[in-house]
N, C-alpha and C positions, 0 to 999 in steps of 0.2 A: 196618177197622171204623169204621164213622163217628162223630161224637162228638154227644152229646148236647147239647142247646142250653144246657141245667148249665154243660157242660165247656168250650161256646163262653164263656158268662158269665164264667167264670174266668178264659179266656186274654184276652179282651177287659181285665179287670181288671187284671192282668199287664202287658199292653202299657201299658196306660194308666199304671202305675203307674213302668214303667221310661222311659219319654217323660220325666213328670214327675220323675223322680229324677235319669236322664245328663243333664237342661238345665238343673238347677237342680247340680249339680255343676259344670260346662264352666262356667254364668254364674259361679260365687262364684270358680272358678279363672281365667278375665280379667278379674273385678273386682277382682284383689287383694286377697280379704278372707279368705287363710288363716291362722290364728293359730298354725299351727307349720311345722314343716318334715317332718313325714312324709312327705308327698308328696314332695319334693326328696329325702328317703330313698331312698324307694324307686324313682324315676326315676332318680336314679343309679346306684343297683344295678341295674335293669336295663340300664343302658348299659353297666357295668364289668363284666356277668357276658359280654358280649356281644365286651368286649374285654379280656378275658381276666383282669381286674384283680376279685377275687374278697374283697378289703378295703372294710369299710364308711367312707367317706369320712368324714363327717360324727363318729362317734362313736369312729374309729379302731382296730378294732377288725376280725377275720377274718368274713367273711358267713357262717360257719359257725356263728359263738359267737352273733353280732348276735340270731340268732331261726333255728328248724330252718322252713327255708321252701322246702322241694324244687318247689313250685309256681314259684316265678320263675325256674328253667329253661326252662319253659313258656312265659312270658309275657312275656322276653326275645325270644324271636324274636318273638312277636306283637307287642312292643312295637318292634318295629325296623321290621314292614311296616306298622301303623297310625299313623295321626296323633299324633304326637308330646304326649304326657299326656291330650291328649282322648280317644285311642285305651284307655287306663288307665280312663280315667273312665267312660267307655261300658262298658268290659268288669265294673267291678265292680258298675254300676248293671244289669247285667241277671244277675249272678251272684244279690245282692239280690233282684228281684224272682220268679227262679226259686222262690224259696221258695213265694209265693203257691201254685204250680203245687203241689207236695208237698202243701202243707195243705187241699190243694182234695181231694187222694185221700183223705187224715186224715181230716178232717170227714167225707167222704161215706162213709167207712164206721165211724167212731166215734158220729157224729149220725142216721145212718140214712137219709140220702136223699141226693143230688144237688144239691140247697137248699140244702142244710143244709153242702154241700161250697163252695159259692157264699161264704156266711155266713164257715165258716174262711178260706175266701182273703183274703175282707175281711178281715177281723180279723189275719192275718197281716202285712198289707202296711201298714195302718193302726197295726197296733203302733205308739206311739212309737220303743221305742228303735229300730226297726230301719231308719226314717226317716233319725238321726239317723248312724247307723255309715254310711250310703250317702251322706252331705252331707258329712262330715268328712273330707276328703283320702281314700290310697287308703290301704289295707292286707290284707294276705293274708287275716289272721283274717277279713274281712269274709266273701271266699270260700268259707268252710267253714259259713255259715249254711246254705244249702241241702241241704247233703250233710249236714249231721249232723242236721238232720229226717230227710229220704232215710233214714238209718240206724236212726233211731228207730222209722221207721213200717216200713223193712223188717225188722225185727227182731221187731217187734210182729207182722207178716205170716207171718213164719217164711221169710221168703225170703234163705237164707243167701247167692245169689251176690251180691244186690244188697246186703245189708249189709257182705259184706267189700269189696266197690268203692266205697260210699261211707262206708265204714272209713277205707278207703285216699286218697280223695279230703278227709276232714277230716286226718288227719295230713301230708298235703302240702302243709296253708296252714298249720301252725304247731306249736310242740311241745305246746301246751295241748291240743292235739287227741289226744294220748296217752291226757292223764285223762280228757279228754270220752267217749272211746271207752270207758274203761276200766267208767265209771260208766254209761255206758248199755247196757254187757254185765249189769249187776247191776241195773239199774233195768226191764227189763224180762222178765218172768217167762216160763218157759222150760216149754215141753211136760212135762219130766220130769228127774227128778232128775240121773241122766248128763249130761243137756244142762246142766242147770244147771253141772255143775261142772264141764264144759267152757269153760262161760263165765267160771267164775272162774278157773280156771287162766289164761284168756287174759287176762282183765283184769289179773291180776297181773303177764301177763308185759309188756304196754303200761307198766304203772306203773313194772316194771324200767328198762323203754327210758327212759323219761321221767328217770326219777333217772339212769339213767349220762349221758345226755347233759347236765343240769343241773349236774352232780359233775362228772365225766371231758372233757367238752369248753369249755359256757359258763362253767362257774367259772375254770379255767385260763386258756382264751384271753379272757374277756374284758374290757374297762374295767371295768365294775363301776359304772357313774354311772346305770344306769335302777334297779339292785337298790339301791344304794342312797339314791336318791330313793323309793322306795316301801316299803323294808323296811328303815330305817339303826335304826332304832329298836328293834329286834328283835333285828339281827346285822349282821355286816361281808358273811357269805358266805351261801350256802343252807345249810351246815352247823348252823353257828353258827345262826341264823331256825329250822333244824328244832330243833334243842335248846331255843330258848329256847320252842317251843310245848310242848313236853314236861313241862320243869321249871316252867313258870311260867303255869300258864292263868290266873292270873288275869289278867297283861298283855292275853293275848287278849280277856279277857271284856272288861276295860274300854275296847278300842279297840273294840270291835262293838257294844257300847251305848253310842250315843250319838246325839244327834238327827239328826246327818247321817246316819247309817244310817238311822233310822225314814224321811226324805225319801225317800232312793235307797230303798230298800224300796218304798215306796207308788208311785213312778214305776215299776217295774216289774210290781209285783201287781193295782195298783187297774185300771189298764186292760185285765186279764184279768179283772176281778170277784173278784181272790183265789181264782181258780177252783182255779189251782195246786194250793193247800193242800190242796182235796180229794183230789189225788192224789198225796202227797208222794211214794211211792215211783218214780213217772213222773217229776218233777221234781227226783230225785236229781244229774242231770248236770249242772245250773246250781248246783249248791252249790259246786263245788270256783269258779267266775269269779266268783259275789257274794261269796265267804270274798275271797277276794285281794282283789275293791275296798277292802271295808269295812278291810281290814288296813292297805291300804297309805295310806301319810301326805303321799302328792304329791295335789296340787291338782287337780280334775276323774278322778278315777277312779271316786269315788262319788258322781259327776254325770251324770246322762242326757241333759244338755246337750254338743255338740260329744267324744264322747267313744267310741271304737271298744272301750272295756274289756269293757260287758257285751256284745259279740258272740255267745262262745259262751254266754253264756248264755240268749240269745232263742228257738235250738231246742228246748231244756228243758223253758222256760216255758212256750211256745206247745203243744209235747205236754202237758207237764201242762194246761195249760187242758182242749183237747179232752177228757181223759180226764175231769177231773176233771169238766167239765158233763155227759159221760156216768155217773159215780158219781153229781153230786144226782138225775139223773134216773131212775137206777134206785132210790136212796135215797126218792126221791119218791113213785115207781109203789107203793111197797110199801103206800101210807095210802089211804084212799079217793077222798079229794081232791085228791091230789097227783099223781097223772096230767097235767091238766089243765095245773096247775101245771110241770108238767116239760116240755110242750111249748113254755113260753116261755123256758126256760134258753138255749138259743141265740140268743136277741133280746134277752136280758139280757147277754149276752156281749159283742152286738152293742153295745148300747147304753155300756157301759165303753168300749170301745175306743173309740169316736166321742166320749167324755168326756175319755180321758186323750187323745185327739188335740188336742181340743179346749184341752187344759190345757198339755201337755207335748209338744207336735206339732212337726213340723218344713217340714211341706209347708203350699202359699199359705194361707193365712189362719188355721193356727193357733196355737195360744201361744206359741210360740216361734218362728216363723218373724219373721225378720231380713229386709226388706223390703232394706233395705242391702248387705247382701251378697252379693245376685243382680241389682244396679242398675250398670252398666256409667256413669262419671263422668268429669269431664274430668280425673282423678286419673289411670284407668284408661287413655285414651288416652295421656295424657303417657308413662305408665309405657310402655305398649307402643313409644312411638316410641324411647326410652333404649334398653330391654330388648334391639330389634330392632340396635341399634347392636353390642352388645355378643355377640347370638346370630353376626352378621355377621363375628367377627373370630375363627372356628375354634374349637378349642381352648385360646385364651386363659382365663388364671384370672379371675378374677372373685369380688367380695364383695357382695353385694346385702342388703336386706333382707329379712326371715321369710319376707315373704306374696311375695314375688318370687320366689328361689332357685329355686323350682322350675319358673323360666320358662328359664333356663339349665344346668339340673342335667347337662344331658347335653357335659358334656367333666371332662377328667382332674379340676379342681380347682377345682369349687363351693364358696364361704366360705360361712357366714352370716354378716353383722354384727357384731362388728367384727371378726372374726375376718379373716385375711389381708390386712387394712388398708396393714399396711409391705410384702407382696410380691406383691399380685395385682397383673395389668396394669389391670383394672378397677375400680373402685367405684360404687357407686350410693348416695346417701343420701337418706334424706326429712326433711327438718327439720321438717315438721309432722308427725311421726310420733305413732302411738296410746303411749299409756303400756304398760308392760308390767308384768307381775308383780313387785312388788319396787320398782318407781320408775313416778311418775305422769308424764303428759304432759309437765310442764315441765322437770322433772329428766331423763328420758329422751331431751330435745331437747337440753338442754346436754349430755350425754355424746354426742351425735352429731355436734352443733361438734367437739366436742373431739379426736373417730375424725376428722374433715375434717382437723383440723390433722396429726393425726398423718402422714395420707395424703398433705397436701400436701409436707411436713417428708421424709418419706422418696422422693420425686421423684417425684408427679405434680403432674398441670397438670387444671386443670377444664377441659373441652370442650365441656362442655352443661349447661345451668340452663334447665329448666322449669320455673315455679315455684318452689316449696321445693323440689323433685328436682334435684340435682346427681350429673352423672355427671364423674369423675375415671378419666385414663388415666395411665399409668404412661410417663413420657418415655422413650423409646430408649436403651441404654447405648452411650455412644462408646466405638470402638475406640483405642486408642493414635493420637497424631497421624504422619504421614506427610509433613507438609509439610519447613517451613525448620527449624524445632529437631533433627527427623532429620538432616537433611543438614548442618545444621552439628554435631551431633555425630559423625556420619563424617566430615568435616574433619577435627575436631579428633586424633580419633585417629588417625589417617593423619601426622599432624604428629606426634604422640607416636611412632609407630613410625618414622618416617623421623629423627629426632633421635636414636630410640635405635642407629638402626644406623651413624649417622653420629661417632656416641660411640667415646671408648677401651674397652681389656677394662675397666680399673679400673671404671668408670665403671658398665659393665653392670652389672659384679659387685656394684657398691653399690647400683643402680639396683635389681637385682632382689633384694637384701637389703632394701630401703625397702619392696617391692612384698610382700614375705615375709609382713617385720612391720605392712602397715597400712597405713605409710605412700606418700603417691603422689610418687616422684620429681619437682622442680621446676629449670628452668634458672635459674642462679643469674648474677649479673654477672661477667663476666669479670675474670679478674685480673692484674696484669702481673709476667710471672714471664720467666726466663730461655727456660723451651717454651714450645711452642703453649698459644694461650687452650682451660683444659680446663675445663666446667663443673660444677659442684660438685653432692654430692647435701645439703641442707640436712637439721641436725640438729633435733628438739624441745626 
């Protein structure tokens, strides 16, 4: 069936939009300007699921507990026959922009033309936040943006095989994709009643899976340092965090109202027009990922800046949008004058999302876009000439820093800073390094003297200094010597054992009584006696 120049419009957008997302990814990943280590995560998991090694390095912990991510079975081998992280980066930046393609079907039949399907693509791909999930290192969640539209709109469609395939496609980039599912089995209304409680019965049983693996697997096996960086304040465990929602709303209430909520709120509504609201009940499945930003009390989760939190929440919104500009527009048709009026809600749409781009954006020239950290500097080269030293020498360990690690992630034992300092074979450090959370530029450069000394102090040797970049290797451990100390210790005993056989019985017998208790027989002066000169065993 040939496709309509609409449908060309959209894929054209798509393309354009995935070009500009994989090269503005790949650039900020050899400019060295990542601010954490997710990427080095998840590069290394897929090298360790590849060799058999099924432990998260970095957080110490079983890939099991780490996050339910049955997608990186996949993408392990993909990741073994593509370019090594670039390969990563391409793959999530066109997972990303497949959305487009979804919302181009949404719109065109929520908005009523093919136009109007054009219109959604835009607006999906221009979202901010979903910009900002495709620039930030890689992660599963990211994957599951397209498929749980897919879901939304196949469910909406009544087309059951394609919703249980991109059912199945969102819970195999992450466990959150349980509740996603569960709330969009309830979020979109159903032929008739049976069906309806078919649906609930199945949401329930998602929500089941979700808790036994939260309870029965990540609680047990895991560290416990993301749960409690995000929720220490509530409880130690999910048990504990579900109780204290129970007993104590008003804690809840008062961490959700607050002005950082109202912020993170407007970055994600104002660039839909707040359209959302009109369809709360379509917008049900982003409530369970904006409830956990707003709750949780780590730094950037309820920031739409550099931040993959609201992922699933951006199929939600983005359905709710659609629907909802289809609600004012029926709400509108109902008044005499409001016809007219209702044909411009999808150019009002338009027009939010090119504002919150414009404010809250991450592609060339909007508010947020960081000119720096898609600028390739002579920081950048230095680093690759170290980096390549150190990719050069196998499976050696290695301690790098943040924005680095994930240029060597792939062998047994990637540090980050300062971690493995006293027993990697490598280090790398930057003494102009960025300040980080906790300690500003100056204070964070004296603690990286200080990891140099440590490194040097535990036997390496520097080998290269570019700049402020010092790379440090770890000197060779000698074997025991083989030379003259050998050989004159085979001497000596050779003389011990020829004395002792040239000895009387008495002699032995005391010789190996000395040898019993500790002490080492010694040849004593001769002494002039009626018999032969016997040598004596000396007392303490």
């Amino acid at each position: 069936m040939p496709l309509s120049p609409a449908a060309w419009a959209a894929i054209a957008l798509v393309t354009l939009f995935f070009l500009c997302l994989s090269t503005m990814a790949i650039l900020r990943f050899e400019a060295y300007r990542t601010r954490s280590f997710d990427l080095a995560i998840v590069v290394r998991m897929l090298w360790g699921i590849r060799h058999g090694d099924f432990q998260e390095f970095f957080t110490n912990q079983p890939w099991i507990a780490y996050h339910f991510e049955p997608l990186m079975l996949v993408l392990s081998l993909f990741d073994a026959l593509a370019p090594a992280v670039h390969g990563l980066l391409v793959a999530q930046s066109a997972a990303i922009a497949a959305t487009g393609l979804v919302a181009y079907r949404l719109g065109s039949r929520l908005l009523g033309s093919p136009a109007a399907g054009v219109l959604a693509t835009t607006v999906a791909l221009l979202y901010p936040a979903i910009g900002h999930v495709g620039v930030f290192d890689v992660h599963m969640v990211a994957f599951a943006i397209a498929p749980a539209l897919w879901l939304l709109d196949a469910l909406d469609r009544g087309a059951r095989r394609e919703a249980l395939l991109a059912a199945a496609l969102t819970v195999a980039c992450r466990e959150d994709g349980f509740v996603f599912v569960a709330l969009a089995l309830l979020a979109v209304p159903a032929e008739s009643r049976a069906a309806m409680a078919k649906r609930v019965a199945a949401s329930a049983v998602c929500l089941a899976v979700f808790a036994a693996y939260v309870l029965l697997v990540q609680q047990p096996l895991t560290s416990g340092g993301a749960l409690h960086a995000h929720f220490a304040a509530f409880g130690a465990t999910p048990s504990e965090i579900l109780w204290t929602l129970l007993t104590e709303p008003g804690r809840i209430v008062d961490a959700l109202v607050t002005p950082r909520s109202g912020k993170y709120l407007a970055t994600l509504l104002v660039p839909l027009a707040l359209l959302p609201l009109a369809a709360p009940r379509r917008s049900l499945p982003a409530a369970w990922t904006i409830a956990l930003n707003l709750l949780s009390q780590a730094p950037g989760t309820a920031d739409i800046i550099d931040s993959h939190y609201s992922a699933l929440a951006i199929p939600a919104l983005l359905y709710g949008a659609f629907h909802g500009a289809a609600n004012v527009r029926s709400w509108l048709a109902r008044i005499p004058a409001g016809r007219k009026i209702g044909i411009a809600i999808p150019a009002f749409l338009l027009a939010a999302v090119i504002v919150g781009q414009a404010a809250w954006g991450t592609l060339p020239g909007a508010g947020e876009f960081l000119p720096d950290d898609f600028r390739l500097t002579e920081r950048s080269t230095r680093m690759d000439a170290l980096v390549s030293r150190i990719q050069a020498d196998g499976d050696a360990s290695c301690s790098l820093p943040i924005d680095a690690v994930a240029h060597a992630a792939q062998r047994p034992r990637p540090f980050v800073l300062p971690d493995g300092v006293t027993e990697a074979t490598w280090v790398l450090a930057d003494l102009d390094s960025r300040g980080v959370i906790g300690a500003d530029a100056a204070r964070y450069q004296a603690r990286i003297r200080g990891w140099i000394d440590r490194a040097l102090a535990s036997g390496m040797d520097v080998v290269d200094q570019q700049g402020p970049l010092v790379l440090l290797r770890r000197r060779p451990r000698r074997r025991p010597p083989m030379g003259r100390r050998r050989v004159a210790k085979g001497l000596q005993e050779a003389c011990r054992a020829w004395i002792f056989r040239q000895a009387p019985r008495t002699y032995r017998r005391s010789a190996a009584g000395c040898c019993r208790s500790g002490r080492s027989p010694a040849v004593a002066s001769p002494t002039r006696t009626r018999g032969p000169r016997v040598p004596t065993c000396p007392t303490r």
